[in-house]
C-alpha positions in Angstrom: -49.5 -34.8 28.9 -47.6 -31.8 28.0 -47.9 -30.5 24.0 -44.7 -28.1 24.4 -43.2 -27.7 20.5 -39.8 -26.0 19.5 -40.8 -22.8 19.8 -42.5 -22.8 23.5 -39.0 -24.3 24.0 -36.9 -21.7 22.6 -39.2 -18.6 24.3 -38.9 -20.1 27.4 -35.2 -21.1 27.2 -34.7 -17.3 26.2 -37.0 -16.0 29.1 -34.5 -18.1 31.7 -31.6 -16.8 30.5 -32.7 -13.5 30.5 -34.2 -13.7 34.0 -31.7 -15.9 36.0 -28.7 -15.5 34.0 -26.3 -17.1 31.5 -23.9 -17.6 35.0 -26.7 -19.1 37.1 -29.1 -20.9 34.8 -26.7 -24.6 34.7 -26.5 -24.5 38.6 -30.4 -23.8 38.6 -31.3 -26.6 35.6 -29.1 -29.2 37.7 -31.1 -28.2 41.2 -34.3 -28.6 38.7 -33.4 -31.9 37.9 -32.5 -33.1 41.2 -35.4 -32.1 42.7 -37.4 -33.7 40.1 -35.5 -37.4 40.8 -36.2 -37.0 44.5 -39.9 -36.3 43.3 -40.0 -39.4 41.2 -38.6 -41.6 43.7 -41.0 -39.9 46.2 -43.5 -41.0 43.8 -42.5 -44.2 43.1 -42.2 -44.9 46.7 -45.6 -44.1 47.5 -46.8 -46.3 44.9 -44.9 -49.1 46.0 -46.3 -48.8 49.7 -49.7 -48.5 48.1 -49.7 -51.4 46.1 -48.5 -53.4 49.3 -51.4 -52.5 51.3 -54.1 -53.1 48.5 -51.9 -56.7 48.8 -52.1 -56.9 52.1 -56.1 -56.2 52.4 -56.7 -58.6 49.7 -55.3 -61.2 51.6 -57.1 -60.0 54.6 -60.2 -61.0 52.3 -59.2 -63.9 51.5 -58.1 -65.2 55.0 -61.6 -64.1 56.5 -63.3 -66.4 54.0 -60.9 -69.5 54.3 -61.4 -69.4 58.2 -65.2 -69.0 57.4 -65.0 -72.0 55.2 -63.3 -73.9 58.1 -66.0 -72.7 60.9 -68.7 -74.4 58.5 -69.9 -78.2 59.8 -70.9 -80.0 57.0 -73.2 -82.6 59.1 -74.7 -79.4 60.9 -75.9 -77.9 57.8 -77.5 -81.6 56.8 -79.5 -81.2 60.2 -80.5 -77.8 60.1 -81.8 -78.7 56.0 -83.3 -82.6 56.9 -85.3 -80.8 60.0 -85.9 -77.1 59.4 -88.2 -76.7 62.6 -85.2 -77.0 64.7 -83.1 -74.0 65.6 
């Protein structure tokens, strides 16, 4: 996703220690990659309840056909085909 090499790496490491501090930048890196877990499990979360409801409508699907199967009379259709002029 992201191409970042050695260098980017090293600029930007030297751009945060110059702009937050030496002092402050292992506080900030550990807030960084707490808020990036909670993100993730945010993420992973969402996913989860989103795969349940695509589950969930599937078997909605598939419960609408089965009771359409069972509201089907078998010796009605043979009527309605051996005498089509009747309603």
């Amino acid at each position: 996703m992201f191409e970042v090499g050695w260098t980017e790496m090293l600029v930007i490491a030297v751009v945060m220690i110059v702009v937050v501090g030496p002092k402050d930048l292992p506080n900030m890196l550990r807030t960084f990659g707490r808020t990036t877990a909670k993100l993730r499990a945010m993420a992973g979360d969402f996913q989860k309840q989103f795969n349940e409801a695509l589950k969930e409508a599937e078997l909605d699907d598939v419960k609408k056909s089965v009771d359409e199967l069972r509201g089907l009379s078998p010796v009605a259709e043979i009527r309605k085909q051996l005498n089509p002029f009747e309603p």
